[in-house]
Structures are given as C-alpha cells and as structure tokens.
N, C-alpha and C positions, 0 to 999 in steps of 0.2 A: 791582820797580822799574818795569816797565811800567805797572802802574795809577797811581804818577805821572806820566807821562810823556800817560797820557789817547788816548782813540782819537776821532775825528772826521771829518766831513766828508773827502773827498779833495778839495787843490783843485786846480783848478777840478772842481765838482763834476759827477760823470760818473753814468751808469747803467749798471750791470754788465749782462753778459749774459743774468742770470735777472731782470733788469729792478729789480732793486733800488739801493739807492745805492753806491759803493764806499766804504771806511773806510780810514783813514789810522791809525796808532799808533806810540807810540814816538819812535824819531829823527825819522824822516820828519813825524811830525804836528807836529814843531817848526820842522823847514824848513819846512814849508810855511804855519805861522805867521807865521814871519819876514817870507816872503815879502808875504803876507796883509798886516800892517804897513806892512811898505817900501811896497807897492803899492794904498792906500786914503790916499786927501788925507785931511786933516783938515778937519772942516766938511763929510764927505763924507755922514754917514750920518745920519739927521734924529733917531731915537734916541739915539744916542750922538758927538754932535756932536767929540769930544775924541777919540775912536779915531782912531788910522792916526799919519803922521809927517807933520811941518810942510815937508820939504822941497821940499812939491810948489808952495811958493811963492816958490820960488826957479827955476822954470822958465825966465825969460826974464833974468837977473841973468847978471852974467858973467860966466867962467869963469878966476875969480881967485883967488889964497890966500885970501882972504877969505869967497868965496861956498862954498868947498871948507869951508872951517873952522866956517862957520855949519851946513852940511849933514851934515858927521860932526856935531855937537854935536843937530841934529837926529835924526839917526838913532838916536846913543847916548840919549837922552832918550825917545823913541816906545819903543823895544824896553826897558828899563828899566821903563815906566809897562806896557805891556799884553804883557809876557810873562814870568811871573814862573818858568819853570822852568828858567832861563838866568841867568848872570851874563855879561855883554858884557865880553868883555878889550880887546879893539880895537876903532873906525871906521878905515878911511881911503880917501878921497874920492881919487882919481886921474885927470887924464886923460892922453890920449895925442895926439902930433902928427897921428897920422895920424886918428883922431874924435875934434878936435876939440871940439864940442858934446855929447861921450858922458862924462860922469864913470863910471870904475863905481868900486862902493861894494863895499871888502871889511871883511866883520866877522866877524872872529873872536869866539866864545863857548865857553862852558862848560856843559858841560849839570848841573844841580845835582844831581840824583837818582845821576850815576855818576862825574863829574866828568869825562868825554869831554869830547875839543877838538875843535870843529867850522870848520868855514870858509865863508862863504856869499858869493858875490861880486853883488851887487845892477848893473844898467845904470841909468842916471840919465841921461835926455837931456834938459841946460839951457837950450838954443837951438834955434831950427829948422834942417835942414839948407839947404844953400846950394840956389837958386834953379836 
C-alpha cells in the first residue's frame, strides 16, 4: 500500500543531517500535498498555471455565507483536480468571533489505497488584520 501512497519531497523542503534531502511517504506525503495545494494561488506557477486552489482570490471578499460557500467549493475542486489518492468527504469554511478575518478550512478525506479518514484543518486569512 505504501508504493501507492508514493514518497517525496518533505515539505518544506529541508536538508538532513548527512546533508542530503528529507523524504516524506505514506500518510504524511498526502498531508503535506494537501497542504502544498491549499497553499499555492493559482496562476502561481508559470509551468503549470492551473495547480494550486482558486481561493486565494477571495483574500479581500468578505467574510459572508457567500465568500465561505464559494471557498469550500474551491477547495473541494483544487483537491479533487490535483490529488488523486484521496476522495474529499468534507469542506467547511468557518470562522470565529474572536479572528474574525481568519476562516479555517477543515477537510475531511479518505485515503483510497486503505480507506483511512483523515482530518486536515487549513487557516485562510480573508482580510487584513485591524490597523
């Protein structure tokens, strides 16, 4: 099950003690996909223009059912298109009184190679903080 699941890069990507890179496999190289995803605009990378999730163009939008609804349907769409070893059960976009301009984004999946349920909770900050 592990050589589905694929070994990669750590990210962010570090140099180990014998000076070599560190590697990632397994569960972990999916979190840290996810992450990878959630965390690359789209329009970011000059090669493959379409990587990453749309939601990063919702930065200054307001902090409404609306901009929340748009941003889970984002998310579930980005992770769907570039990570195929996952099936997405859940978005959902929340914020809190006390931040405000912080949505975090939790998304439950499913890992396909064993059928584990994971949980990854994404911070999303929509507006600037106060002055």
């Amino acid at each position: 099950m592990a050589e589905f699941l694929g070994t990669g890069w750590k990210f962010p990507i570090r140099v180990n003690a014998r000076g070599g890179l560190d590697w990632s496999s397994g569960d972990a190289a999916i979190t840290e996909a996810i992450w990878t995803i959630l965390a690359t605009p789209k329009r970011s990378r000059i090669m493959e223009p379409g990587f990453g999730c749309g939601m990063h163009d919702y930065v200054f939008a307001p902090n409404n059912a609306g901009t929340r609804a748009i941003i889970e349907s984002e998310v579930r769409n980005a992770l769907i298109t570039w990570e195929p070893r996952i099936d997405v059960l859940s978005v959902t976009a929340t914020s809190h009184v006390d931040a405000p301009n912080t949505l975090m984004i939790e998304v439950d999946y499913r890992t396909r190679s064993n059928n584990a349920a994971h949980n990854i909770v994404y911070p999303f900050y929509i507006n600037e903080g106060p002055a």
